[in-house]
N, CA, C and O atoms as CSV, one atom per row, in Angstrom:
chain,resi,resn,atom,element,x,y,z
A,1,UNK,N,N,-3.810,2.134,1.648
A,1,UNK,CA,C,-3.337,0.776,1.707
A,1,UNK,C,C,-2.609,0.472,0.399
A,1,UNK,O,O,-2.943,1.087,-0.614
A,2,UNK,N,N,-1.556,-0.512,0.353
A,2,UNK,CA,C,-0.778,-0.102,-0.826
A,2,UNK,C,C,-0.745,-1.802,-1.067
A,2,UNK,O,O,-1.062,-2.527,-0.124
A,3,UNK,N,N,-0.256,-2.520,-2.668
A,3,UNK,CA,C,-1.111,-3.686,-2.611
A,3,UNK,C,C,0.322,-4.089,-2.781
A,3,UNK,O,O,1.241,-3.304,-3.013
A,4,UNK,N,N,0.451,-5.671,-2.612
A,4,UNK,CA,C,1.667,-6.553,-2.426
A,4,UNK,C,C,2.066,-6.943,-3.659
A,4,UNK,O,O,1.162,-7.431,-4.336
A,5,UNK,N,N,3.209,-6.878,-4.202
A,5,UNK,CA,C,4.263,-7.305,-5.556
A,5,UNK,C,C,4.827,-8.314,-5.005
A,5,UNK,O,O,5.372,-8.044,-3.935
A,6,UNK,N,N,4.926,-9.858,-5.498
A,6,UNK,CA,C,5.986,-10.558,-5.214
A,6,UNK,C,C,6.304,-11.203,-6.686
A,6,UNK,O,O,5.630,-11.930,-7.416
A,7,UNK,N,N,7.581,-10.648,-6.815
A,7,UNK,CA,C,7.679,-11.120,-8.490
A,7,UNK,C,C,8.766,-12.389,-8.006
A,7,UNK,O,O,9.799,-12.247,-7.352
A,8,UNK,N,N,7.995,-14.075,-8.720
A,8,UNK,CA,C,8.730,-15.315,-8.881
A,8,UNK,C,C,9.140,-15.555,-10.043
A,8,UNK,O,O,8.728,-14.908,-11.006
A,9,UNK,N,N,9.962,-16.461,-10.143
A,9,UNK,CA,C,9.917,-17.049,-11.622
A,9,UNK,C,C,9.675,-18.514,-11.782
A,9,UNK,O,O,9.190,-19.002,-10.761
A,10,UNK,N,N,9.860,-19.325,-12.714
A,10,UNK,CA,C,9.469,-20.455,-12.698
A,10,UNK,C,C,10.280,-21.454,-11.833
A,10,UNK,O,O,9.915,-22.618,-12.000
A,11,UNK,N,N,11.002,-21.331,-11.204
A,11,UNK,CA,C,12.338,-21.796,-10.725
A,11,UNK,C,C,12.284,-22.118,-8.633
A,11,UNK,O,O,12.675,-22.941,-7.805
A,12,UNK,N,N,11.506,-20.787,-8.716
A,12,UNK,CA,C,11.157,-20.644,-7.349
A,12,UNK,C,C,10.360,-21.272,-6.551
A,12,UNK,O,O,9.337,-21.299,-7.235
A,13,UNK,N,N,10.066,-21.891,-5.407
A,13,UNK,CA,C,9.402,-23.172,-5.120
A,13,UNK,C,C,7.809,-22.460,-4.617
A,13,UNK,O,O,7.758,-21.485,-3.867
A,14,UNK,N,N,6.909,-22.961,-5.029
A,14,UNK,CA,C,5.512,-22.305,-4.201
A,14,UNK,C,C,5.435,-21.563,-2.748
A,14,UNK,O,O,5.132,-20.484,-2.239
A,15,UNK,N,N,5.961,-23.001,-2.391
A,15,UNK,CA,C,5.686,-23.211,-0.566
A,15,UNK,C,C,6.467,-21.207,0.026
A,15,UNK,O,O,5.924,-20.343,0.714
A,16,UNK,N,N,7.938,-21.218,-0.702
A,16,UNK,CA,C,8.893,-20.522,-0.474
A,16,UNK,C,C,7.765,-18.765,-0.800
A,16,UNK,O,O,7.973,-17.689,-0.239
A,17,UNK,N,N,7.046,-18.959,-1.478
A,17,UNK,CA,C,6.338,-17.620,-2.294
A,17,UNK,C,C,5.315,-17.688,-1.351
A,17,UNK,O,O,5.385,-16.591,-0.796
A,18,UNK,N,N,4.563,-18.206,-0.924
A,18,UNK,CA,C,3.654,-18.335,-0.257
A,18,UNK,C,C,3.785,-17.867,1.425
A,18,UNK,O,O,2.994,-17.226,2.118
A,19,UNK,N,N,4.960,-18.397,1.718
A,19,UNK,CA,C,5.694,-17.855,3.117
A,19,UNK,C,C,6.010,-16.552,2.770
A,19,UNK,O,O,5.454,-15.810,3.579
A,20,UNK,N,N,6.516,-16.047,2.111
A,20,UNK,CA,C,7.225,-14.756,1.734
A,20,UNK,C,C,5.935,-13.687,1.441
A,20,UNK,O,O,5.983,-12.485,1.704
A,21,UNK,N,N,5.011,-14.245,0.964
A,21,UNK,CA,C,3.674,-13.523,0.995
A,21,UNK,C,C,3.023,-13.061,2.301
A,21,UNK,O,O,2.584,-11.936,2.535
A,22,UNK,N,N,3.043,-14.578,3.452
A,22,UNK,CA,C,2.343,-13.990,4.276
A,22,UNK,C,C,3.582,-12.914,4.757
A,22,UNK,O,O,3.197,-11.746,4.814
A,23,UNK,N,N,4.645,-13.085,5.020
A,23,UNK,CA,C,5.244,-12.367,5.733
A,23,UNK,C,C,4.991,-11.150,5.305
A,23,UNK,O,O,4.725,-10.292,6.146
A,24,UNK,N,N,5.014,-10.880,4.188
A,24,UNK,CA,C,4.840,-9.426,3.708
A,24,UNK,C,C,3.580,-9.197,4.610
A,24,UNK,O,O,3.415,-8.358,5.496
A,25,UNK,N,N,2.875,-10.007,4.223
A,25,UNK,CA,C,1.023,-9.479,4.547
A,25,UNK,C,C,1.357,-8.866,5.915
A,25,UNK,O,O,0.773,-7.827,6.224
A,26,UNK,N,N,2.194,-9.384,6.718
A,26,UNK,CA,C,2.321,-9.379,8.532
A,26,UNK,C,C,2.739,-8.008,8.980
A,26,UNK,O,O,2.261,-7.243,9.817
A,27,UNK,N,N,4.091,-7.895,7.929
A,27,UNK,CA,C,4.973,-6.846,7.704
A,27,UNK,C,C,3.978,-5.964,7.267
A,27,UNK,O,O,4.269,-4.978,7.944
A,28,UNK,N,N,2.873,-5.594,6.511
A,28,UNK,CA,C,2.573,-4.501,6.113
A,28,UNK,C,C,0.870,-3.963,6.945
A,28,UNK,O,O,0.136,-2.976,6.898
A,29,UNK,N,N,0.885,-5.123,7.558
A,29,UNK,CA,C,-0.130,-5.612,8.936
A,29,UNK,C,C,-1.799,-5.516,8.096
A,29,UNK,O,O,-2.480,-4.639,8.628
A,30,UNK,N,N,-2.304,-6.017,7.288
A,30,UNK,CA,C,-2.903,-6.664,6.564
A,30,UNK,C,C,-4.021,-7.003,7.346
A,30,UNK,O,O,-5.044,-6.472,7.778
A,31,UNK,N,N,-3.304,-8.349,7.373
A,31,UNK,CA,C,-4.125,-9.045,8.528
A,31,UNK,C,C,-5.223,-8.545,10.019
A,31,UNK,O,O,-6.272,-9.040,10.432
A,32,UNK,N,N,-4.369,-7.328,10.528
A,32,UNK,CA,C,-4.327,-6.997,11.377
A,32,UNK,C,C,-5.853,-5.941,10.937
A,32,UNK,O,O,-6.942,-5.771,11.485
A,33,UNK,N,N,-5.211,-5.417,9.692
A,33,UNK,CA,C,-6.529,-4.228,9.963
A,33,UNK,C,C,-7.299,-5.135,9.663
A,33,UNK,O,O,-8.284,-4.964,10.381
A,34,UNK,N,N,-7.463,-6.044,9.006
A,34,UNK,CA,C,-8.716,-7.033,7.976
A,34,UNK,C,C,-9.712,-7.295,9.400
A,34,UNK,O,O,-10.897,-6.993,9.545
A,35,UNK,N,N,-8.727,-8.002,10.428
A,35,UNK,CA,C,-9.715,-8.188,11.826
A,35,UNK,C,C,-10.100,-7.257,12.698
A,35,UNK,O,O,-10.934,-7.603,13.534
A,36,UNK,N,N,-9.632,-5.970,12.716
A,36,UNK,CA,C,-10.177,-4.797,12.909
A,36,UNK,C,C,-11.349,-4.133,12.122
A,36,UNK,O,O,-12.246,-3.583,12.762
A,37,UNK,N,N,-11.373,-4.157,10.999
A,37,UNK,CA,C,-12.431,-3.780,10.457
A,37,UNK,C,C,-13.707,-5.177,10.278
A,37,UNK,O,O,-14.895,-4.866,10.207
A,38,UNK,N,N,-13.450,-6.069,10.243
A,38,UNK,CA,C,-14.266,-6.813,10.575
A,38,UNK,C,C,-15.921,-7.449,11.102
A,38,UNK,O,O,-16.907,-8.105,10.769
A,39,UNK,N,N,-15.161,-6.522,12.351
A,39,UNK,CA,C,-17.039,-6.107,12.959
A,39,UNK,C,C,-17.050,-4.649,13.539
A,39,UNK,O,O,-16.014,-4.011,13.351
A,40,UNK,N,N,-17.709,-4.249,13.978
A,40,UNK,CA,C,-17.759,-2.800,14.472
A,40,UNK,C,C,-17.934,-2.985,15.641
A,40,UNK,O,O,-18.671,-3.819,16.165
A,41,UNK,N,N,-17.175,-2.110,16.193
A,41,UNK,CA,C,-17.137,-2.097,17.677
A,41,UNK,C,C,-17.406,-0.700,18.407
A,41,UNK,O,O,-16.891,0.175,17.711
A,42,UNK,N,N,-17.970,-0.191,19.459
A,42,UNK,CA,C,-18.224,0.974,19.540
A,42,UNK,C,C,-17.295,1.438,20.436
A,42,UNK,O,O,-16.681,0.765,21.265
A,43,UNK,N,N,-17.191,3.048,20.160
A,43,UNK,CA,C,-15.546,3.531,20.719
A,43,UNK,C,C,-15.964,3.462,22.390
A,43,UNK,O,O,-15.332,4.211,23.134
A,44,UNK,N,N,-16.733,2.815,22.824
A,44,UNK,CA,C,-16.325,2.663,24.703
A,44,UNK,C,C,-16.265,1.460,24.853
A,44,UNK,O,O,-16.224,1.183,26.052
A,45,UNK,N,N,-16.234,0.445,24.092
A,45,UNK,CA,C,-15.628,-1.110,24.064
A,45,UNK,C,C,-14.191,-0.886,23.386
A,45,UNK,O,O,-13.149,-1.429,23.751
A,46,UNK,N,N,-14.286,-0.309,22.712
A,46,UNK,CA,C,-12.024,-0.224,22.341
A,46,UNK,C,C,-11.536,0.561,22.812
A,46,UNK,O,O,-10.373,0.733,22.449
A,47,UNK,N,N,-12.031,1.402,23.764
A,47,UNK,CA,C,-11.010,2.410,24.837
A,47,UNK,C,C,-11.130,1.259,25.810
A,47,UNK,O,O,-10.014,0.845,26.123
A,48,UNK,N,N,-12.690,0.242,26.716
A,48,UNK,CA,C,-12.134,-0.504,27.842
A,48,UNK,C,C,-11.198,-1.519,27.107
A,48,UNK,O,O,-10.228,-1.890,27.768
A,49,UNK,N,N,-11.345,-2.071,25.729
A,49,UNK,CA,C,-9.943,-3.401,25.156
A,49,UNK,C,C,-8.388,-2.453,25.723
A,49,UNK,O,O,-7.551,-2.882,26.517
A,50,UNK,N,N,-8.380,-1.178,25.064
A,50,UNK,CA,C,-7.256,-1.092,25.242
A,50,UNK,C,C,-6.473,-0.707,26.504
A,50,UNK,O,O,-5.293,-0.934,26.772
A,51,UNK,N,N,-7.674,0.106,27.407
A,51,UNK,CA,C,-7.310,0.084,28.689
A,51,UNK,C,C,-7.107,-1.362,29.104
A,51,UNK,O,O,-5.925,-1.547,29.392
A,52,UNK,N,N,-7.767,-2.321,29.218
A,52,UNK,CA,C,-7.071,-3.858,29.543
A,52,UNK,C,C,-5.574,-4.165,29.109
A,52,UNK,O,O,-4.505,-4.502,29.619
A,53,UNK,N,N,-6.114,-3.852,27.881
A,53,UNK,CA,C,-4.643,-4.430,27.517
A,53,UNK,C,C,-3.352,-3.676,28.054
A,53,UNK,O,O,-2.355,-4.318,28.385
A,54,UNK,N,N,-3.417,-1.971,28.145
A,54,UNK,CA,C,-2.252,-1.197,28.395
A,54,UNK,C,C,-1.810,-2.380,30.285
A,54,UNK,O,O,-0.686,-2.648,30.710
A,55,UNK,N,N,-3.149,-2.767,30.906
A,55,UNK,CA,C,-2.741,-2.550,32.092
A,55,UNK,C,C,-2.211,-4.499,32.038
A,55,UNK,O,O,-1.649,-5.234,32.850
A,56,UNK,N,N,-2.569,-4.626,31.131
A,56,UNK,CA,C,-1.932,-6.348,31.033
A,56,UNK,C,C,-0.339,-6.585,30.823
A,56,UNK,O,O,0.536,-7.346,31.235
A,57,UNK,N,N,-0.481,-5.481,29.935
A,57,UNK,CA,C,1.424,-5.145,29.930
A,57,UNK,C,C,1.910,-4.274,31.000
A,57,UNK,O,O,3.072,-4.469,31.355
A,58,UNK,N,N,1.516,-3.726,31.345
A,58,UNK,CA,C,2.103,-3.189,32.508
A,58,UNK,C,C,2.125,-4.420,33.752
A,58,UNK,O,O,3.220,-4.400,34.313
A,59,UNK,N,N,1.439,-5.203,34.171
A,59,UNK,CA,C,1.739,-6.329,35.125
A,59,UNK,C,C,2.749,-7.125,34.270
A,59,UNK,O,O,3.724,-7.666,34.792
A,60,UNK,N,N,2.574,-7.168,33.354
A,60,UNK,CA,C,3.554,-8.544,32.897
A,60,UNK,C,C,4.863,-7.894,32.892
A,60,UNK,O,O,5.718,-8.780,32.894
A,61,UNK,N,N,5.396,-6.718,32.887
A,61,UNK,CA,C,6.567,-5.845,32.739
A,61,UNK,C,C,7.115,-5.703,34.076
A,61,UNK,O,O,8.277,-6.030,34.319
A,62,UNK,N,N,6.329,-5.228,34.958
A,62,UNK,CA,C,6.431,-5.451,36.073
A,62,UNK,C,C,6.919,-6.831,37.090
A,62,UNK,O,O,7.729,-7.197,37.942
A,63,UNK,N,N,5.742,-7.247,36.265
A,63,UNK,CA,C,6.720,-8.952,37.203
A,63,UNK,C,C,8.186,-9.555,36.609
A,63,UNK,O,O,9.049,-10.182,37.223
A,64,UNK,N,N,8.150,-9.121,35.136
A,64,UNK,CA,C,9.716,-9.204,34.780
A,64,UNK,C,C,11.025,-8.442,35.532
A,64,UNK,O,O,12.245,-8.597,35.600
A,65,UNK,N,N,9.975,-7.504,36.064
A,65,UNK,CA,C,11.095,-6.656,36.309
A,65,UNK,C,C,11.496,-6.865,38.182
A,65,UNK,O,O,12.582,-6.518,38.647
A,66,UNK,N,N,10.341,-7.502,39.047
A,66,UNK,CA,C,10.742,-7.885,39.931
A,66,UNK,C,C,11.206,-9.696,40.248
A,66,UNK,O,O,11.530,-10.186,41.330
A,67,UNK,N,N,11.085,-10.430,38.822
A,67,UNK,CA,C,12.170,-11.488,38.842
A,67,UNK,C,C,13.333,-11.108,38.746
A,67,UNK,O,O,14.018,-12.089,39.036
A,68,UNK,N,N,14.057,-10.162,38.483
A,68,UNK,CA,C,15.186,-9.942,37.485
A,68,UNK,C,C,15.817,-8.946,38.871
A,68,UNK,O,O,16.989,-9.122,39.204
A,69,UNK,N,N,15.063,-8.048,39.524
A,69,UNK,CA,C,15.511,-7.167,40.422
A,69,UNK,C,C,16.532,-8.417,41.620
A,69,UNK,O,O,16.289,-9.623,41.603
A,70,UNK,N,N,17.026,-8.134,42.043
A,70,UNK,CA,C,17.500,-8.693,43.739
A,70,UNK,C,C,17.067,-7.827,44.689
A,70,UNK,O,O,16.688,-8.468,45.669
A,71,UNK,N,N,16.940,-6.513,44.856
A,71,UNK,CA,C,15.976,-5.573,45.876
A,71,UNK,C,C,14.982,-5.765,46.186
A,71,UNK,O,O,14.408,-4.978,46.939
């Protein structure tokens, strides 16, 4: 994991550093592992999450794809 640099100067507005932070955080997905590691989960509850999820995108792709069809 590699740690975040945001060099400001006095000039630069908070709010503006603060946005630019999280984005990094998002961008370097931070966040993401922080709630992954979080609690422990055992590997036949995150193979059925991700089997859900693969098959949640697959319907939702699907129905895009038969709005969009005319056949």
């Amino acid at each position: 994991m590699s740690t975040i640099h945001i060099t400001i100067d006095e000039r630069f507005p908070a709010e503006k550093a603060i946005k630019k932070f999280k984005r990094l955080c998002d961008a370097y997905g931070i966040v993401k592992e922080y709630r992954a590691r979080s609690e422990y989960k055992k590997p036949s509850v995150k193979m059925k999450e991700k089997l859900e999820n693969a098959d949640k995108r697959r319907r939702k792709t699907e129905s895009r794809f038969r709005r969009t069809s005319k056949y």
